[in-house]
N, C-alpha and C positions, 0 to 999 in steps of 0.2 A: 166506081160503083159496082161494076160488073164482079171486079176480084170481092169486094164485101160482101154481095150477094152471095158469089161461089163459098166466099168461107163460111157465111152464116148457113147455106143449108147442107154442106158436106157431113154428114156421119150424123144430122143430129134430127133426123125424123123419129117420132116415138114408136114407132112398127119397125121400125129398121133398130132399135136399139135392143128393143126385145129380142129379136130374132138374134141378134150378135150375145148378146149373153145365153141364148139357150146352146148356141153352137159351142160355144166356149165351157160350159160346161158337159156336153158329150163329148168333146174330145179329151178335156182333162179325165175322164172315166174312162174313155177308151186307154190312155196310156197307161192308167194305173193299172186298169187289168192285165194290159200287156206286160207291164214291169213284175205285178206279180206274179203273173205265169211265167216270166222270165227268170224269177228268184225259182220257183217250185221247178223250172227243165235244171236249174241251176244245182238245186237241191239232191233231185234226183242221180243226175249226173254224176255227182259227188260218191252219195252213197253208191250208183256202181263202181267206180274205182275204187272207192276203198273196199267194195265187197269181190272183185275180180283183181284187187289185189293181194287181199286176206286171202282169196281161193291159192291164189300164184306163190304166197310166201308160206302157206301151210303144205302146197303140194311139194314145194322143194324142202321148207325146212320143219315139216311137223314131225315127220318122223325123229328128225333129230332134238326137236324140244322136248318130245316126250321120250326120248332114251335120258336124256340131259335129266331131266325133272325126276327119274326114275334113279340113274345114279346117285345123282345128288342126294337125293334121299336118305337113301342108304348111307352114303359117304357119315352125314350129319345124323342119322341115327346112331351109328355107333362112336361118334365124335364121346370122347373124354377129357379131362382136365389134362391128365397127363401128356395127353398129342401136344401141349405147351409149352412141355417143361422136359424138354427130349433132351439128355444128355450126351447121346449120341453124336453121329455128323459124321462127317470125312476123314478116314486117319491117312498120314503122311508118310511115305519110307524113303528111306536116301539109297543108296545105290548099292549096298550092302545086307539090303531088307531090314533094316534095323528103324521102327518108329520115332517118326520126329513128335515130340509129345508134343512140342512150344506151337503147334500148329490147330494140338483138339481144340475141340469146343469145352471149355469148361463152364458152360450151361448153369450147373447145379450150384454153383460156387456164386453166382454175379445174379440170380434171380431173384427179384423183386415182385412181395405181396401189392397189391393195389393203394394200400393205406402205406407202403413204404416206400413211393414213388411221390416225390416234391409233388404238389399242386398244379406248379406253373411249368411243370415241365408235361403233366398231361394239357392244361391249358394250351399249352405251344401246340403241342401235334394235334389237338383239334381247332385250333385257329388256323392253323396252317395246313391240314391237311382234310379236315372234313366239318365244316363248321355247323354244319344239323345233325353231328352224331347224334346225342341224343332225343330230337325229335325223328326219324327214319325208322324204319324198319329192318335196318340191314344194304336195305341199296338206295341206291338216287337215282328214282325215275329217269328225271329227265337228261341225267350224265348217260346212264343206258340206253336208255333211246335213241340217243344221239351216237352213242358207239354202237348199237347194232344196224342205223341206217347206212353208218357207214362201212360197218361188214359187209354188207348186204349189197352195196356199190362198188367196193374192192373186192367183190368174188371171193366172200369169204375169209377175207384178210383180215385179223385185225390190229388197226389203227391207230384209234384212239381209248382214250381211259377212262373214266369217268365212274371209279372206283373211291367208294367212302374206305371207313379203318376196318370196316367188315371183309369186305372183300378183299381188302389189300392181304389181311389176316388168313382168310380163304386161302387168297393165292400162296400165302409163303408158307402154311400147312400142307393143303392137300393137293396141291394143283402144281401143273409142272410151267417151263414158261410159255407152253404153245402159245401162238398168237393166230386165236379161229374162233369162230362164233361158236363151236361145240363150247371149248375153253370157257368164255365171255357167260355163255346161259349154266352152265353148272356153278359156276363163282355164285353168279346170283343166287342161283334157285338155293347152294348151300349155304350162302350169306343167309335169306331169311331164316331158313330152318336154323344156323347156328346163335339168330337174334333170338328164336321162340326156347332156347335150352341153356342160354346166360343170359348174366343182367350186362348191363352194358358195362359197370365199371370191370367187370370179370372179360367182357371182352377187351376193351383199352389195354386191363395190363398185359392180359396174353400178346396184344400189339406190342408193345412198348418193350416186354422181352425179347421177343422175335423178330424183330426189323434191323436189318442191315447194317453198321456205323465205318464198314470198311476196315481194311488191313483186320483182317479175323476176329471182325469184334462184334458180336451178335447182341443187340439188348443194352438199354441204357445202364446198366450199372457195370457190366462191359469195357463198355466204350469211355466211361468219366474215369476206371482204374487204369485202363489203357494209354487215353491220350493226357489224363491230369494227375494220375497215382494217387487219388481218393477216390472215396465213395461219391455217389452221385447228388449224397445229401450233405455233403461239406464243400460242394459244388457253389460258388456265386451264383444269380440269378444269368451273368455274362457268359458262363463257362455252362451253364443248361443249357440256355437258348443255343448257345454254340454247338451242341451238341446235337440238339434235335434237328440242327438243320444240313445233317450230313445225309439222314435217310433219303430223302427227297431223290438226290440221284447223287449213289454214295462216289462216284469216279468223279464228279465234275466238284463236289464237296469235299473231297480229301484234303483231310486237313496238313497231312503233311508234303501235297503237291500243289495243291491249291489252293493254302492259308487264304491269301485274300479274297477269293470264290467265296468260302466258308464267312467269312468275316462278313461280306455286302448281304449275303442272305441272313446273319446272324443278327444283324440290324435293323433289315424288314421287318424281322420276326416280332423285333424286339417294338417296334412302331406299330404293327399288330394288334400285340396285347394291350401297350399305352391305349389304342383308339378305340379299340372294346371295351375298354375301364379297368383292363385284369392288373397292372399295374401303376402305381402314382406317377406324378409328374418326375418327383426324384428320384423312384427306380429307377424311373428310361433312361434320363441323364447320365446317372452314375455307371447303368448297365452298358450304355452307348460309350461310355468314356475310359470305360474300366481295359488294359491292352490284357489278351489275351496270349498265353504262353504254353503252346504244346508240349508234350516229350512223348519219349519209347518207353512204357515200362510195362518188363516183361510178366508176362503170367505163369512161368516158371521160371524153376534156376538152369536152364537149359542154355547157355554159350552162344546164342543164334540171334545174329543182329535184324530187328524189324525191318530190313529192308530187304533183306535176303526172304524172309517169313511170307513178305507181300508178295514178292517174285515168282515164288514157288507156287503159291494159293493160287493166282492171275494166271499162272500158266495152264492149272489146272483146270480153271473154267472156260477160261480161253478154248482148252481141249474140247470141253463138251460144247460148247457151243458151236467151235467148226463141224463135229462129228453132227450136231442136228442138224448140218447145212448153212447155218451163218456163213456168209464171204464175206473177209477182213476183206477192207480196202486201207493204201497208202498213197504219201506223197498229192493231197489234194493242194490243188493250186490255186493263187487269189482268186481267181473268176469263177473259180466252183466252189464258193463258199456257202451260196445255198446248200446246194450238196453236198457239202460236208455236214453242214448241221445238222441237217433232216438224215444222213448216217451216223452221225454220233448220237443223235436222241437215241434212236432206235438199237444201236448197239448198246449204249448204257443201262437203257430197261435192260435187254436181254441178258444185259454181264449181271444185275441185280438178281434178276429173278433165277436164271443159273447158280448164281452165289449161294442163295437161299436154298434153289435144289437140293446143292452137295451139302448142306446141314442138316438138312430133313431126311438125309439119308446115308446110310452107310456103304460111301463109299472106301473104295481103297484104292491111293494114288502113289505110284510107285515113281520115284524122281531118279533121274542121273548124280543128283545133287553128291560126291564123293567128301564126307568133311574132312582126309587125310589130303587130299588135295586143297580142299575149302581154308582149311588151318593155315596149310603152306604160303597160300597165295595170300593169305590174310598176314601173317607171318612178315614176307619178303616186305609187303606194303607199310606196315608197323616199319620194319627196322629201316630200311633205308629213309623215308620221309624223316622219322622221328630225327635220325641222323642230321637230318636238311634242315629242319626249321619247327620250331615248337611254339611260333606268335598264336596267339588266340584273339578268334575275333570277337564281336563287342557279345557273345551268346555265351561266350567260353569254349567255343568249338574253336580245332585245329584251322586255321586258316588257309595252311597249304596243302591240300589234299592231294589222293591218290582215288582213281577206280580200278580194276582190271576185271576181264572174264575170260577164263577157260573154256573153250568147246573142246570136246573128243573128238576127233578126226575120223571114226570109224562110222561111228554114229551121228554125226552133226549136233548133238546134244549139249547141252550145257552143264558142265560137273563142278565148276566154282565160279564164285561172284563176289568181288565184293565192293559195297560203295563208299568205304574210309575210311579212314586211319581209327583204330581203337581207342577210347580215351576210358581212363579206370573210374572213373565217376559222371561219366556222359553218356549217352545212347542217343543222342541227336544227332544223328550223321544222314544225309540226306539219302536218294535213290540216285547217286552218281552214276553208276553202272548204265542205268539202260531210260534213265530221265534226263538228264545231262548234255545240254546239247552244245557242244563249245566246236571251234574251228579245228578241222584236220589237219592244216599243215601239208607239208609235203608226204605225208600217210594218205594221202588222197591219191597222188598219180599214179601208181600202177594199176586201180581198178577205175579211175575215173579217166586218164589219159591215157597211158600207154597198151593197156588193156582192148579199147576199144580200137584202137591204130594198128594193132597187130591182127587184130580179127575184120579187117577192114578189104573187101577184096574188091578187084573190078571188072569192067564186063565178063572179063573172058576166065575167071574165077582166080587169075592171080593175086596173092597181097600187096596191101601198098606198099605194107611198113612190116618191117623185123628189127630185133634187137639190134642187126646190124648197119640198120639205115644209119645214115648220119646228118647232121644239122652242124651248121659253125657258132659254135660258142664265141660270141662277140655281143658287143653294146648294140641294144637296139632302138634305133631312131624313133621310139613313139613315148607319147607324153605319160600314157598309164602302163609302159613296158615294167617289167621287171627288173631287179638288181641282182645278180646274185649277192649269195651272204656274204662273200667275201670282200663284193664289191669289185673284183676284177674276173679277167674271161681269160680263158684258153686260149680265144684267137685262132682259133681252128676246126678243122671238122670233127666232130665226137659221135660216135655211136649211141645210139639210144642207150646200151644196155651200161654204157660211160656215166650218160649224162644221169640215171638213175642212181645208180651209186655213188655217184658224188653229191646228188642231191642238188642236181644243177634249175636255177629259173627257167632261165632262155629258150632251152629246148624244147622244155613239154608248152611254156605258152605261144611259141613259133607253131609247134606240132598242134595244140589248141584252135589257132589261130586258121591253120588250114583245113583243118576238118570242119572249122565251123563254114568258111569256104567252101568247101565240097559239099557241102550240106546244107547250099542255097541258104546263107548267111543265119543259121540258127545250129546249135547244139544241142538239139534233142536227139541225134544219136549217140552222142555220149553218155547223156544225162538221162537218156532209156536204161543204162546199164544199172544205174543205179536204182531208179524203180524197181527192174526185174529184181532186185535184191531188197526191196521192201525198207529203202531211206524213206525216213518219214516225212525229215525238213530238207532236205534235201533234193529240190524238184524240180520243173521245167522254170519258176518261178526265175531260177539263177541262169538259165542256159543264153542269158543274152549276152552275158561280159564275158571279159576270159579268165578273169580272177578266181575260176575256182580250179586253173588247173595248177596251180600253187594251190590252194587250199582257203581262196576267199571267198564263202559262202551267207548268204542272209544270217542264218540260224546253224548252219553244221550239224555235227554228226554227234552220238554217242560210242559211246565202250562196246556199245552189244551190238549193235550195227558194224561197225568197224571188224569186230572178230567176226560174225558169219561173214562177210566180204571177202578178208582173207580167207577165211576157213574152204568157199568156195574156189580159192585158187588151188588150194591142195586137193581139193575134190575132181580135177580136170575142168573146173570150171563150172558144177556143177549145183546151184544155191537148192540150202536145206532154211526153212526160217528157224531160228534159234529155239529153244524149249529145255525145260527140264521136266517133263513129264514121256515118262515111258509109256504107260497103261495107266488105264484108270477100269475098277473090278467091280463089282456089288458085292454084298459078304456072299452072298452064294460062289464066290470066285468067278462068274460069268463075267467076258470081259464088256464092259461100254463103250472104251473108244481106245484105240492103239494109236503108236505113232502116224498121226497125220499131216507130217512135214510136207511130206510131197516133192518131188526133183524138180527143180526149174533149170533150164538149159543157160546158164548166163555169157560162158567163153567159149570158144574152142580148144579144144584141147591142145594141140601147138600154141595157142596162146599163152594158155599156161604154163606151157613150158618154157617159153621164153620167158614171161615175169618169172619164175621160181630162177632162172640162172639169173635173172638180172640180179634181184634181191639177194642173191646169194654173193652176188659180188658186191653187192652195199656192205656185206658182214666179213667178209674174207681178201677181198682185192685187196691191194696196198695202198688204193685210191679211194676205198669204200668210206662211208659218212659213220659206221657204228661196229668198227670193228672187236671191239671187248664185252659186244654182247653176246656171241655166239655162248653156245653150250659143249662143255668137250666131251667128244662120243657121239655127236648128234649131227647128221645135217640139217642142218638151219637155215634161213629164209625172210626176211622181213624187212622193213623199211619204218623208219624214223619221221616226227612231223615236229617242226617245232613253229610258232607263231609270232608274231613281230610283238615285243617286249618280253618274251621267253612266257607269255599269257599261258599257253599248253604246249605240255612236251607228250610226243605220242611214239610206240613201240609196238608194233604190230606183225607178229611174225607166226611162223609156227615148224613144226617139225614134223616128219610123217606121222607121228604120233596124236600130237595136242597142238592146237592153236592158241593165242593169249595175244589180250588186247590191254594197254596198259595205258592211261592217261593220268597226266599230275599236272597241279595248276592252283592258283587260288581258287575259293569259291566267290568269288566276287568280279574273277576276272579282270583283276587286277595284276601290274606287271610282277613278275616273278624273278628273281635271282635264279641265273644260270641253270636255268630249268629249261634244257634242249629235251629231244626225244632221246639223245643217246644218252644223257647222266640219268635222271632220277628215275623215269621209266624206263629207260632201258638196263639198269642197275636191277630194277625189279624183276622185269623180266627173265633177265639171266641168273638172278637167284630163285627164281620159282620155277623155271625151265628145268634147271640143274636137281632140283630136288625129284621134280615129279617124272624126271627120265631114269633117276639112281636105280642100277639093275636091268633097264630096258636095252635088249636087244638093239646095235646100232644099223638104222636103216637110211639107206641112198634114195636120194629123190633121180627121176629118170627125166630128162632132159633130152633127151633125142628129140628132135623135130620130126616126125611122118610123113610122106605126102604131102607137103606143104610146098604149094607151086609159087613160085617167088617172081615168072617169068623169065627167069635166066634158064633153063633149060624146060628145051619143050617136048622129052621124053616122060618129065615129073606129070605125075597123078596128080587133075587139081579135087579138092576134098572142099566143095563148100556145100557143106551138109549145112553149117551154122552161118546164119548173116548178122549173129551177132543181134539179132532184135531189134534193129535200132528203124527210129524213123526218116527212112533216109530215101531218096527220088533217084532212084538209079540213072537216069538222063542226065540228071545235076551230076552226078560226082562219075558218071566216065568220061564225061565233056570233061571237069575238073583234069580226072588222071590225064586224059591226054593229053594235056597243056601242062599240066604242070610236074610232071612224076617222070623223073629221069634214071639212069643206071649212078648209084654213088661214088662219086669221082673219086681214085685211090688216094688216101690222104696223105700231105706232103712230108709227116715224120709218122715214123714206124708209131704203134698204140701200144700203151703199156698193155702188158698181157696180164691176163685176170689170173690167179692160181685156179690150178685147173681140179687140184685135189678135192675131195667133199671134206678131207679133215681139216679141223680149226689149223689155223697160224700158232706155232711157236708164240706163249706167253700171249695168246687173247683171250686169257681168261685168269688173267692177273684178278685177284677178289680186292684190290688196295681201294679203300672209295674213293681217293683221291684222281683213280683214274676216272671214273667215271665224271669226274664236279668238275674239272679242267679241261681245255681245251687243249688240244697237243702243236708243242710251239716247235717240234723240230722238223715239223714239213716246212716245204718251201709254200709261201704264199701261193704260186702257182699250183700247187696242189693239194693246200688244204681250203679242199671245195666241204668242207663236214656240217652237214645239218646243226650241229651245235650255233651257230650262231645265224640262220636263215630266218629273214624277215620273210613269210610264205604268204602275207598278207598284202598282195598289192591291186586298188580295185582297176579296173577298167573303167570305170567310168565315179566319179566321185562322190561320196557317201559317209552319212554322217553317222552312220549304226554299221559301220560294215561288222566292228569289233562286238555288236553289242550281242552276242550270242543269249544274255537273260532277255531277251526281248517279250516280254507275253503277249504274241499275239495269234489270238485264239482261231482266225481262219486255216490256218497250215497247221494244225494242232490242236489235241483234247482242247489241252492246256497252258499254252504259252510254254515257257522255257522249259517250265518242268512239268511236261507234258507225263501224264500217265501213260504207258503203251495201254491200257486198256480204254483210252479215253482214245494211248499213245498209239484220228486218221491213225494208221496204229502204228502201235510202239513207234 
């Protein structure tokens, strides 16, 4: 009863309910006023940041909007039709000041009226690159805004894009490629003015003539004579779309390094227009299914193969972009693949809008390019392959190919190139030369091994290692050791400067094997050498086997890397990065940027002279692995590579004069018939050598060791100016030496003695091909240790891609196998 009572009068008096509703309505009024005086401090609030931010961003950047808004002005006031249709651009000289014409701009020739541009080929580049052209005014708010917050957060940097066909147009006419908010606000401010002084299809075509398509092709009608030898309007809808989707970013779109890049964007495109309705169900299909088939065709009758063309142009902007400050980087490794991307975006804009630059202006680019050399070496490569083998693959191209590159020694420069054998009705020969990424072979160890071993010193500034150290040539007890090529050993103790000219395994991966020891069980002091020298795929990535002191590497080396490598041993050790650009001028003659190789310290100088005597006993010893490539009259230098199934043969030498890098191989990387470094390449070598030294004074390479403390005498000066670069824990490797680095025990039969003379041997330069394609059978097994037949591929640890040198994968490179050097983490 009691709790009924309690519940019947709890809360339910008619004075007490009143009261509870009056209360409840002045507190819901209290809140509201509170909420909305909370919205109106909320309000206020607001507009002062954005009014003391408007004050903060006019005090830093008004002045420069309105200089910006003022040029710009100007700029687009005096804008005409013709700033479109510029036939001008960059001219080219080779080394003799003589114009290479196969490189102008022929503008006036490949320009297209607006009504003579396909439909669906402007369709493409406004689905795909600005798809409110014609509703805009020129710019895209909200792409802008977005890219000047973020200027504005990078201190002025700028970042991002957000650039319709107006501005893009802006930029590749009047604008350079600075990357700044000044840059960002003039685009604009002259994008609208140049919306209010054409109609928009007058601006499209001006786009569509002036944008980028790569390898010197400015302008869609360009680019379809270029890459298809017709017009743009006998073009398939497959072969448009394919087209249009190179500008985007013309190095990661090139169609002749990265066909399948091109192809996956060509298909976007193409899915695009299908879902916008711009083509039928059966275009897509047919267009989707249709295979697509490149070529080179030239726009003069000028001699000059499209890859040599690209070389030259690449080097040239390459030029201009170091000189505004751009730093190339190489050799990025799996774990910084962030970091590579986010550098290669940004270098690829910048190689774009540079490219653009030098059209829009009359530059004048003066090259080393020599074509009496360029013919030669093109020359030696024709005769001797043609001689080897004339299979064609399923394209019609030669199968067994050839690359080589000449550097000048004087200069570091590069005077010939070339990437393949001639064919009288083909121009499809790839960028072998300096895209090309196949295994070195035994052309690896003297800048990858023995290089670093001689430059190698310890606490007390002695070396460890000279040509003289010795290792015993015998069978080594491990499961992923090497074999030599012969398959048998010496059985004794051999000198290093032995085991190089024979071309021996055992040694350099023994000598591999303890430096990586010394070096707290990793080889990035080796594989430091080669960075300083700018390998692109060739990087810490490999430094954990020892397969690459043979020449087993992920992805390996090319032609143009290989020659500045050596070229650095003739320079005292000295790396230049490779180039064929001297100067680049303005027609005023003022110059823009000179050579900006730069010296990088890579050997010591006593290093290099020890490899230049070793190498020289690979060519001249009676023990040597390539003795009938020497040049008669010349001292000569160089070392052989060849790869397990004769996959590539490599010739890498040079003379005080000229360096030359020589590689032959299928292009599929497929085994090859009796394709060593010493026959096909090195047949070339000694025929282009021979030519480009006829009449040159004969000069001696100096070989004397300096100041070079060996710790046997301890009167000797030690000279360790150079440590050689490498990353290496000096505690780890004198603990090492003292344990393990002894005085070289005399060995128990006298060494054969190397000829001591610089002149070639009696008949090593027999011209019989015969000598070259053969093995020579009248050594004793014992001593024919000859590169001709060395498997230089053996992994340390086991792997199903060691051989796969086409491997495209895009983290350690532009581009996969056939990396662009301008894509080519570089070259």
């Amino acid at each position: 009863m009691e709790n009924q009572l309690r519940g019947k009068n709890q809360g339910n008096e008619p004075g007490e309910n009143m009261e509870n509703k009056v209360q409840n309505v002045d507190n819901s009024a209290v809140i509201k006023r509170r909420v909305f005086l909370g919205i109106k401090i909320f309000a206020v609030f607001c507009l002062l940041v954005v009014l003391i931010g408007g004050i903060v961003v006019y005090a830093k950047y008004g002045t420069i909007i309105m200089d910006c808004y003022s040029e710009a002005s100007k700029i687009a006031a005096d804008s005409k039709p013709d700033d479109f249709r510029k036939t001008g651009g960059a001219k080219y000289f080779d080394a003799s000041g003589n114009e290479i014409k196969a490189l102008s701009r022929a503008n006036s020739d490949t320009y297209l009226t607006c009504d003579e541009i396909p439909q669906l080929v402007k369709e493409t580049f406004i689905v795909s690159e600005d798809k409110d052209f014609y509703n805009h005014k020129g710019i895209s708010y909200k792409g802008n805004v977005r890219a000047v917050i973020a200027i504005i957060k990078d201190n002025g940097k700028l970042s991002q894009g957000g650039s319709t066909i107006t501005q893009q147009l802006t930029r590749n006419i009047y604008l350079t490629f600075e990357k700044s908010i000044e840059r960002k606000l003039k685009e604009m401010f002259i994008s609208l003015k140049l919306e209010e002084a054409y109609s928009k299809d007058q601006i499209l075509e001006y786009y569509i003539n002036n944008i980028y398509f790569r390898n010197n092709h400015y302008g869609i009608e360009s680019a379809a004579q270029g890459y298809f030898g017709k017009s743009i309007s006998e073009c398939t809808l497959a072969q448009q779309v394919f087209l249009c989707a190179i500008p985007n970013r013309p190095a990661y779109y090139d169609p002749y390094t990265n066909f399948d890049h091109t192809i996956k964007r060509k298909d976007r495109l193409l899915k695009q227009l299908h879902d916008d309705g711009k083509i039928s169900d059966d275009m897509y299909t047919t267009a989707c299914n249709e295979e697509i088939v490149v070529g080179r065709f030239s726009k003069t009758k000028e001699n000059i193969p499209q890859p040599l063309k690209s070389y030259i142009e690449e080097c040239a902007v390459r030029a201009l972009m170091a000189a505004s400050g751009f730093e190339f980087q190489y050799g990025f490794t799996k774990a910084q693949e962030d970091e590579f991307e986010e550098y290669k975006n940004e270098r690829d804009e910048i190689f774009k809008d540079w490219a653009n630059t030098m059209q829009k202006n009359e530059y004048y680019v003066y090259t080393s390019i020599d074509f009496d050399a360029q013919n030669a070496l093109q020359e030696a490569v024709n005769n001797v392959l043609n001689d080897a083998n004339t299979d064609l693959n399923d394209e019609g191209i030669y199968e067994f190919q050839g690359s080589a590159v000449c550097i000048d020694n004087d200069t570091g420069k590069v005077v010939a190139m070339v990437n393949g054998r001639t064919q009288a009705d083909k121009e499809n020969y790839g960028e072998r030369a300096y895209n090309n990424y196949r295994q070195p072979g035994s052309s690896i160890k003297p800048i990858l091994v023995y290089g670093p071993a001689y430059d190698m010193r310890d606490g007390n500034g002695n070396a460890v290692y000279t040509l003289d150290s010795t290792m015993v040539d015998e069978k080594i007890d491990s499961k992923w050791a090497p074999k030599n090529a012969s398959g048998t050993y010496l059985n004794r103790e051999v000198t290093f400067k032995e085991a190089l000219a024979r071309s021996l395994n055992t040694i350099p991966w023994l000598l591999f094997r303890d430096m990586k020891e010394a070096n707290g069980g990793k080889l990035n002091y080796c594989f430091d050498y080669l960075k300083k020298m700018n390998f692109n795929k060739i990087t810490m990535d490999d430094a954990d086997g020892l397969s690459a002191a043979i020449g087993g590497t992920k992805y390996g080396t090319n032609t143009l890397e290989m020659a500045a490598a050596y070229a650095t041993i003739e320079n005292e050790g000295e790396y230049r990065q490779p180039s064929c650009v001297i100067r680049i001028t303005n027609k005023d003659g003022e110059t823009v940027t000179e050579d900006r190789q730069g010296v990088r310290e890579v050997y010591d100088i006593n290093t290099t002279k020890q490899l230049i005597e070793s190498m020289q006993a690979v060519l001249y010893a009676d023990y040597g692995s390539a003795t009938k490539v020497p040049v008669n009259g010349q001292d000569c230098a160089g070392k052989t590579g060849t790869t397990d199934g004769y996959k590539d043969g490599w010739m890498c030498g040079f003379t005080k004069y000229y360096t030359t890098a020589v590689w032959c191989g299928n292009d599929h990387n497929t085994t090859a018939d009796s394709n060593t470094g010493a026959t096909f390449a090195g047949k070339i070598w000694h025929d282009y050598m021979t030519v480009i030294h006829e009449g040159l004074a004969r000069k001696e390479f100096d070989t004397t060791v300096v100041g070079l403390n060996t710790g046997k005498h301890e009167e000797e000066q030690v000279d360790d100016s150079s440590d050689g670069g490498g990353f290496w824990d000096w505690n780890i490797i004198t603990d090492w030496i003292n344990t393990k680095t002894k005085e070289p025990e005399p060995t128990p039969e006298p060494e054969p003695e190397p000829i001591k003379t610089k002149k070639p041997r009696e008949n090593d330069n027999n011209n019989d091909n015969d000598d070259y394609n053969d093995v020579e059978e009248t050594e004793s097994p014992e001593d024919n240790y000859d590169d001709n037949q060395e498997p230089d591929v053996h992994p340390e640890e086991p792997s199903d891609n060691n051989d796969d040198n086409n491997n495209n994968d895009n983290w350690n490179n532009d581009n996969g196998n056939n990396n662009n050097w301008n894509n080519n983490g570089d070259w």
